[in-house]
N, C-alpha and C positions, 0 to 999 in steps of 0.2 A: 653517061652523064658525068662530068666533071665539077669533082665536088672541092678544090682545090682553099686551103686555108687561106683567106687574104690577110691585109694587115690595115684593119678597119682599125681607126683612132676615134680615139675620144673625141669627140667637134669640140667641147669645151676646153680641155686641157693640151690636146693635138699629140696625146699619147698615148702609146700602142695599149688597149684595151683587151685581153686574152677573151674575157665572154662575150665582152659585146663583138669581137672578131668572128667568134666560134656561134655566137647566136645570130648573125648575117648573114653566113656562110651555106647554114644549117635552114634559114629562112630560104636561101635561093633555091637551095636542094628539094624543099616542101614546094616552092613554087615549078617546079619541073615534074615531079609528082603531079601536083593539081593540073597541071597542063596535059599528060599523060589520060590520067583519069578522062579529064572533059572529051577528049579524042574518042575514048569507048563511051563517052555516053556515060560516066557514070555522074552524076551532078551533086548527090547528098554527102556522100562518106567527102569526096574532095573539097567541098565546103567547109566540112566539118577540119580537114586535117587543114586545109587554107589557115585557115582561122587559129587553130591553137598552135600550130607551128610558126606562122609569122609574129603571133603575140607573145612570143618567149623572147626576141629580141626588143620589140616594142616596150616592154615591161622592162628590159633590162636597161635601153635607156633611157627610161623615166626616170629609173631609179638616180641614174647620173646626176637627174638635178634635183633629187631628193631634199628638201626642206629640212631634213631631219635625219639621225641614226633611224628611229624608229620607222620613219616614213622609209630609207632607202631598204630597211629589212621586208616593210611592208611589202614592197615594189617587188624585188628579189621573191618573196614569196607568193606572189599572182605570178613572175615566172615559172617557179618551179614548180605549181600548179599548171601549167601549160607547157608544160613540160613531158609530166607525168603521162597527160593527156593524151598529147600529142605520141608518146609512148604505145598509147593503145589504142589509138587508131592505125598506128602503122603495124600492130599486130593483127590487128582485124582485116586491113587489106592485103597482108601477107597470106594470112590466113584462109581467106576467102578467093585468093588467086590473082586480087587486082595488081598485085606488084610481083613482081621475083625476089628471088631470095638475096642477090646481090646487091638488089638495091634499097633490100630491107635490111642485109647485115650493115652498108653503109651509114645510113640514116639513124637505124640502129644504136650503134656505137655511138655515133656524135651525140647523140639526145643522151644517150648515159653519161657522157662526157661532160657534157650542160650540164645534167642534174646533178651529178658529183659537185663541180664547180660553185654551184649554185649555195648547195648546201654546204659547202666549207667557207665561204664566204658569209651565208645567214649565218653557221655559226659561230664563226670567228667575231665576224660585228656583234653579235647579242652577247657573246662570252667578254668581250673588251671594252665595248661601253655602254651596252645595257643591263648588266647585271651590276646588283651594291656592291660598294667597297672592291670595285676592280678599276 
């Protein structure tokens, strides 16, 4: 499986976007997974990682057109809840035997990689202009 970083851009701004890059990338990876899975038959766990895997990109660009700080922290944060998630699903089907371990240290990484991401940006935005007197 070739999990190669693209250089997905912002559609609004038509600039190189690092998460929303790495949260595409990481969507297609989950979608090869699901694909995988359905092949053995398995329908519930691949539903489940379908779903919080591709909505951590989904989430992040909403966030892009966020109305608001508060709203674009809002957004970022249903990511990095699906994020998490998606974290422990892909332990459970490691764990369980549904995946290998290479394609679970791959995946792996990237979703740590997200979440770090994720939360240095909620916290930069809530520390620069949602907290007083900053």
């Amino acid at each position: 499986m070739s999990l190669e970083l693209g250089n997905q851009k912002d559609k609004t701004t038509g600039k190189n976007n690092i998460i929303v890059s790495k949260a595409y990338d990481f969507a297609l990876g989950i979608i090869e997974v699901y694909k995988g899975l359905k092949k053995e038959k398995e329908f519930v766990l691949s539903k489940q990682i379908l779903r919080s895997g591709t909505s951590i990109g989904a989430n992040v660009n909403e966030s892009v057109a966020a109305v608001s700080k508060r709203d674009f922290v809002y957004k970022l944060g249903i990511s990095l809840k699906e994020a998490r998630e998606t974290t422990y699903w892909l332990n459970l089907l490691k764990d369980s035997g549904y995946i290998d371990h290479r394609v679970f240290h791959k995946l792996n990484k990237d979703c740590d990689e997200i979440i770090k991401i994720l939360n240095s940006i909620i916290l930069t935005t809530k520390q620069k202009y949602l907290t007083p007197n900053s």
